[in-house]
C-alpha positions in Angstrom: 66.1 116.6 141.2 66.5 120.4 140.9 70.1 120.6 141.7 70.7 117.7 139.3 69.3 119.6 136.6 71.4 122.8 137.6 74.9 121.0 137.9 74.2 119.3 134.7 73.5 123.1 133.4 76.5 124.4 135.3 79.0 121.4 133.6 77.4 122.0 130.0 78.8 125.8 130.8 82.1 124.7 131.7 82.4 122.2 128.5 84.1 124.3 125.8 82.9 124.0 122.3 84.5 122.1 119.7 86.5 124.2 117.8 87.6 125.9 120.9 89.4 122.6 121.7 90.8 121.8 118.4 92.4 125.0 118.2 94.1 124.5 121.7 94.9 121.0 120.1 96.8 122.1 117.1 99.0 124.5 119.1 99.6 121.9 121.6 100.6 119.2 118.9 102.7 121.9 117.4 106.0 121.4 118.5 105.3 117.5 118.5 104.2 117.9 115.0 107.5 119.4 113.9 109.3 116.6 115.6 107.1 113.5 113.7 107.5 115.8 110.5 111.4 115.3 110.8 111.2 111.7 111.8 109.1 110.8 108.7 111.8 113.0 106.4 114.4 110.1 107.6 112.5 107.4 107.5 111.5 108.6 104.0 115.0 109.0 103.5 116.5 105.5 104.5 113.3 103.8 103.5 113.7 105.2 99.9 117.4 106.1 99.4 116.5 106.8 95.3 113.8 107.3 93.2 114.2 103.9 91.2 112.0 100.9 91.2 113.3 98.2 92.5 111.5 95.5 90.5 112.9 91.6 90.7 112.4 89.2 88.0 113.3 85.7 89.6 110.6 83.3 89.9 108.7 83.9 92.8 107.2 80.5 95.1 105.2 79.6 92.2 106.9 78.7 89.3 106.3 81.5 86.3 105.2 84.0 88.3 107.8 87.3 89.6 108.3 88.7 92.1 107.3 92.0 92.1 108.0 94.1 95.4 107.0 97.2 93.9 103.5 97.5 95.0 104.3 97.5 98.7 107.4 100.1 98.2 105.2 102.5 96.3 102.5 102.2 99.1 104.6 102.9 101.7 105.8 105.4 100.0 102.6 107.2 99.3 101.7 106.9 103.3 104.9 108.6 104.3 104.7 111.1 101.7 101.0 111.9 102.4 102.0 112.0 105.9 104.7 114.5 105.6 102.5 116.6 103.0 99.7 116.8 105.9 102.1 117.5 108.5 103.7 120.7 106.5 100.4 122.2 105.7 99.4 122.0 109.4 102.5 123.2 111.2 102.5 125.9 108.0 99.2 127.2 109.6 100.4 127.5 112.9 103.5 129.3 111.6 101.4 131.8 109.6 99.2 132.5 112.4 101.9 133.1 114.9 103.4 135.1 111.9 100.7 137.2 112.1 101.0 138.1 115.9 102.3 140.8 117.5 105.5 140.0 119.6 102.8 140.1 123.6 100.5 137.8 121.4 103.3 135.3 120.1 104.4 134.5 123.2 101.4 133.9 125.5 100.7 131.3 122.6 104.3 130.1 123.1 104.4 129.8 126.8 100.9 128.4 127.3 100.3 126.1 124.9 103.8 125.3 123.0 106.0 125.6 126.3 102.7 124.2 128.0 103.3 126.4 131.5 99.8 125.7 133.2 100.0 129.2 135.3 98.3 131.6 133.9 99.0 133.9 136.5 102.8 133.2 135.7 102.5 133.5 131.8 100.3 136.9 132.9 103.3 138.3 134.5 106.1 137.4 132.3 104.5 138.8 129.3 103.8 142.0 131.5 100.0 141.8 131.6 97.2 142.0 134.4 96.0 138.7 135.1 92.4 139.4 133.3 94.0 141.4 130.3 95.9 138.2 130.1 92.6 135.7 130.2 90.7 138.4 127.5 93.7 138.5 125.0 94.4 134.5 125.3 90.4 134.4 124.4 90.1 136.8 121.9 93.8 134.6 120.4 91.7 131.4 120.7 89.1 132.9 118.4 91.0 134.5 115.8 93.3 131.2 115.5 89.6 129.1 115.2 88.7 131.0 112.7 91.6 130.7 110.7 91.8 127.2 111.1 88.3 126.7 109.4 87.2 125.7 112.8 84.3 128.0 113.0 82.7 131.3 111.2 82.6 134.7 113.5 78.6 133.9 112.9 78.5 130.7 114.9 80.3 132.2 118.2 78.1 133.3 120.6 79.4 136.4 122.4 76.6 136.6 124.9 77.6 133.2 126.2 81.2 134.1 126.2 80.3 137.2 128.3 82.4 139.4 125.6 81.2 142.2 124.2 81.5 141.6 120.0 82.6 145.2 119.7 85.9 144.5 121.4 87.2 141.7 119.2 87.5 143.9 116.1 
């Protein structure tokens, strides 16, 4: 009973928070972001060659009414515009984020979660870093980006159960 209550402990220690994971998510869906982003431009493009409505005035299957395929045009139209508007302002965060980094901190965020290398001994050595250097700046990255994001407020992390010491994330 005892060493169900401790694993169950032990996994709720291992289980990163929320905005933790969303932040890892929106670097990950980065590059695939970009990539939808341009496929939606064409389709928005060959889809909707001009700006005109195309608006038909023959009878439709009933007699005196049209047929009006407007509607469904324009409502596509709104989806893959909102789409594309959603897209830019999310892969415009990431690219003011990364903006904001220092050349070391660009590319650990390139290699581990853009490039997606799964070594972190690897990504430690080909930025030049100590292994744990490596783990503590790719922590104190994960945070910073959160915050940015809107994910979380520097007053809902909990250093203590990080092991960090507040102090060294200024």
């Amino acid at each position: 009973m005892e060493t169900t209550e401790a694993a169950t402990e032990e996994k709720k220690k291992r289980v990163k928070p929320l905005w933790y994971r969303q932040t890892i998510r929106r670097f990950t869906t980065y590059t695939q972001d970009k990539l939808r982003l341009q496929i939606l431009n064409a389709q928005l493009e060959n889809e909707f060659p001009s700006n005109t409505a195309q608006i038909s005035l023959s009878p439709g299957r009933s007699v005196g009414k049209t047929g009006d395929q407007t509607g469904s045009y324009v409502d596509r139209r709104v989806e893959l515009e909102t789409e594309i508007r959603e897209l830019r302002h999310k892969i415009h965060e990431v690219d003011i984020i990364l903006g904001s980094l220092g050349k070391t901190e660009r590319k650990l965020i390139e290699l581990k979660y853009m490039q997606r290398f799964n070594k972190d001994f690897w990504i430690a050595g080909e930025i030049g870093m100590a292994v744990r250097s490596y783990y503590r700046m790719k922590e104190e990255l994960i945070v910073m980006a959160a915050q940015m994001f809107g994910y979380v407020s520097r007053e809902q992390i909990s250093f203590e159960e990080w092991g960090w010491n507040e102090f060294t994330l200024s």
